[in-house]
N, C-alpha and C positions, 0 to 999 in steps of 0.2 A: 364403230359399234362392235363389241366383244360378241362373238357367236348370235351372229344375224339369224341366225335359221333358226336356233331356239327361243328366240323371242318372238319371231314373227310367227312363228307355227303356234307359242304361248297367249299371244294375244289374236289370234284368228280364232281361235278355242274358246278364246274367252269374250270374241265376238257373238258367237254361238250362242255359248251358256246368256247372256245377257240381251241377247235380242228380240225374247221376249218383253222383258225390263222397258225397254228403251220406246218411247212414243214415238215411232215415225214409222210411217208407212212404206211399202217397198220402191216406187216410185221416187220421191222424196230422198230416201237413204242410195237410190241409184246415183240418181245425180249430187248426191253432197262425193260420193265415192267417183266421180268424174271429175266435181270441181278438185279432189285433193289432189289426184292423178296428173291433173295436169299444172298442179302448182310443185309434186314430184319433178316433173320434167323441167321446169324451169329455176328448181333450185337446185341442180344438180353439183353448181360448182360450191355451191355453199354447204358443208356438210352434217352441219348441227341439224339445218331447216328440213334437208333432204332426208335424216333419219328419221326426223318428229313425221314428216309424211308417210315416211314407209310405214314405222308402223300403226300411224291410225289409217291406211290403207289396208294394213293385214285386219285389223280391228273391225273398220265397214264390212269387209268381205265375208269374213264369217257371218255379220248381222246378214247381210245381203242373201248369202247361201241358205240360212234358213229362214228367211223372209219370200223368198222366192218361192222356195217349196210348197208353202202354201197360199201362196199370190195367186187366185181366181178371177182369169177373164171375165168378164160382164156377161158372154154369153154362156159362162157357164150352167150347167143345170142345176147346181146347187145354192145359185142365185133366185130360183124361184122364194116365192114369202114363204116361208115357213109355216110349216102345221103338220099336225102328226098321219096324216093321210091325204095326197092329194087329187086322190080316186083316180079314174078309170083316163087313161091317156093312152097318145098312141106317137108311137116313137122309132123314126126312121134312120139307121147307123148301119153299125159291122161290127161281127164279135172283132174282141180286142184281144184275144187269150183266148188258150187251149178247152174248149170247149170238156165238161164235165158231168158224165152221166152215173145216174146211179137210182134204181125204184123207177125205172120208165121215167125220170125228169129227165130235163137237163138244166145245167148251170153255167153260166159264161159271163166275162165281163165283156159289157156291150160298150162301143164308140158311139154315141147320138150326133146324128148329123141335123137332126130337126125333132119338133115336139109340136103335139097339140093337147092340148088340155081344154074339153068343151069345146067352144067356137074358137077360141084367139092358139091360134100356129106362129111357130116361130124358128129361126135356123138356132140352134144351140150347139156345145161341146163338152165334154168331159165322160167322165164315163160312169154305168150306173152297173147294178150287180142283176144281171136277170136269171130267173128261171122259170123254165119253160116246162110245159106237163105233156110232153114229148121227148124221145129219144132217138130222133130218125136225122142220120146224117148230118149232124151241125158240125160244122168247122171254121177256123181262123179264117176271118179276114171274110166273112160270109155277109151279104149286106141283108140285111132282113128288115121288115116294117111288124113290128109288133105291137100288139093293143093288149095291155091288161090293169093291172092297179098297179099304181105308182106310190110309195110311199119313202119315209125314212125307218130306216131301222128302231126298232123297237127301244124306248130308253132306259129300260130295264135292264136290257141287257148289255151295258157299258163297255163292256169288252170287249165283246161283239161290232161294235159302233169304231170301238178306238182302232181295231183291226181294220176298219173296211175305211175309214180314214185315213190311216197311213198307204191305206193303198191307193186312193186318190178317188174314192165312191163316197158318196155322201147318200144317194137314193140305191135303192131295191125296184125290183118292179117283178111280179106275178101274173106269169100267163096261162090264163087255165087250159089251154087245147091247143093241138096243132092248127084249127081254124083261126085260129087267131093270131097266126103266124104269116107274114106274105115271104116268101122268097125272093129276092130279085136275082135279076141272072148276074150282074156284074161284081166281083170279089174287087175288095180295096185290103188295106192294109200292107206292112211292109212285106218284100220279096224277100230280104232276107232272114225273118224271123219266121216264112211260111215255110224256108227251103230248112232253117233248123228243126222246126217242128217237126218235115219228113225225116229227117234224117234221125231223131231221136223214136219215132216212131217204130222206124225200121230196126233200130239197134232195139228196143223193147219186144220186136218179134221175135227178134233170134236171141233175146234171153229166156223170153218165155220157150221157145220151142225148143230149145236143148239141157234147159233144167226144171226141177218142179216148180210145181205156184211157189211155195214157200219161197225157196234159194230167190226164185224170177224178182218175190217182190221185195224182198230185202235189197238183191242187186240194184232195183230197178229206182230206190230210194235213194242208193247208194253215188249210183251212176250221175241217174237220171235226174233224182231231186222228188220222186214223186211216190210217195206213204202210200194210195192209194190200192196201191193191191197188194200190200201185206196184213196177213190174215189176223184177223181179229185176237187168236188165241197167241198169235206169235209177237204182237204189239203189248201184250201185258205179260207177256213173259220177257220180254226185255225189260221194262220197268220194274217188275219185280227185282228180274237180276240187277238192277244198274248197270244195263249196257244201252240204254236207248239215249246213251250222249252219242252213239255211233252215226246217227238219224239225224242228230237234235240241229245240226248247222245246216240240214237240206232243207229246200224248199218244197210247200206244197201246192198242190193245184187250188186256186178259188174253192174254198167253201161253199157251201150249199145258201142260197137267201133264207134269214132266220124271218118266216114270215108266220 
């Protein structure tokens, strides 16, 4: 085979592109990508058979990588029946992300470790987008039981939905008051995304404290990955000028729940 790497990176791409296309479910395409794998290894001295495997091996993989993606466990929460509001629940997890405040809320993507909706409770996973109508002390990795309305995102606003999709949220949930929040004492989540969290933390003290808001929040964009504390008039003043590609590759914190 003439330049193995460009064909097999060609048709892994073109795995991708077409695994929409393709009627099989991720399960099924797992194991067809098993069976070829190991008919790979046992044609190895044969070299015609052994290329045709490789690359419908590059070919399943890309199906596989984006079948995966959005392959949802059974107990996910987005497995609930659908409908456009599925009122008032109560939902036991851990922020999953840097908690975000702003107007006295706050906003975090929550872990649910369990759900009740009415009488029927059950252990669930994935994560939903909360906000809470408080701003007192939330942080990563905080296990909390919260009760407010559950819903889907609004389908009006399509973009809004497709965003909190790719991030792997399908539900909103709205908590009207800090009473409606229980705290537990045990923190879960990873140790090492809590110790990055300080440590970006820290490094946004000592930008703020040695240069203005302004300089801090563009740095802090810069740095950090995070818009949020650059100032309104200096966010339209880059757009106007066409420098706000400077920004455009950083990441932002969780948006606010469009409820």
């Amino acid at each position: 085979m003439k330049r193995p790497l460009a064909a097999l990176t060609l048709l892994f791409c073109l795995g991708i592109f077409f695994a929409d296309k393709i009627p099989l479910s991720f399960i099924p395409a797992y194991l067809l990508t098993g069976i070829i794998l190991f008919g790979a290894i046992l044609t190895q001295e044969h070299k015609p058979v052994f290329n045709i495997c490789l690359l419908c091996l590059a070919f399943l993989l890309g199906v596989i990588l984006l079948k995966n993606s959005r392959y949802l466990p059974a107990c996910n929460i987005a497995k609930y029946p659908y409908s456009a509001k599925l009122g008032s629940s109560i939902i036991k997890g851990f922020i999953n992300e840097e908690p975000r405040e702003k107007d006295g809320s706050s906003s975090f993507m929550f872990r649910v470790e369990q759900i009740q909706i009415g009488d029927s409770s059950r252990s669930a996973c994935g994560d939903i987008l909360a906000r809470v109508k408080s701003s007192k002390n939330f942080h990563y990795g905080q296990q909390l039981i919260l009760c407010g309305d559950l819903r889907r995102p609004f389908s009006f606003n399509q973009s809004y939905r497709d965003y909190l999709k790719r991030q792997g949220i399908w539900l909103v949930m709205h908590v009207r008051s800090e009473t409606d929040v229980t705290r537990l004492d045990k923190d879960k989540g990873s140790k090492v995304k809590r110790f990055s969290l300080w440590i970006k933390d820290k490094i946004e003290e000592v930008i703020f404290r040695y240069t203005s808001s302004g300089t801090a929040g563009i740095l802090g964009a810069m740095i950090l990955g995070d818009k949020s504390n650059i100032p309104g008039f200096i966010l339209d003043s880059m757009v106007k000028s066409g420098t706000i590609h400077i920004l455009a590759g950083q990441h932002t914190k969780m948006p606010p729940a469009s409820l």
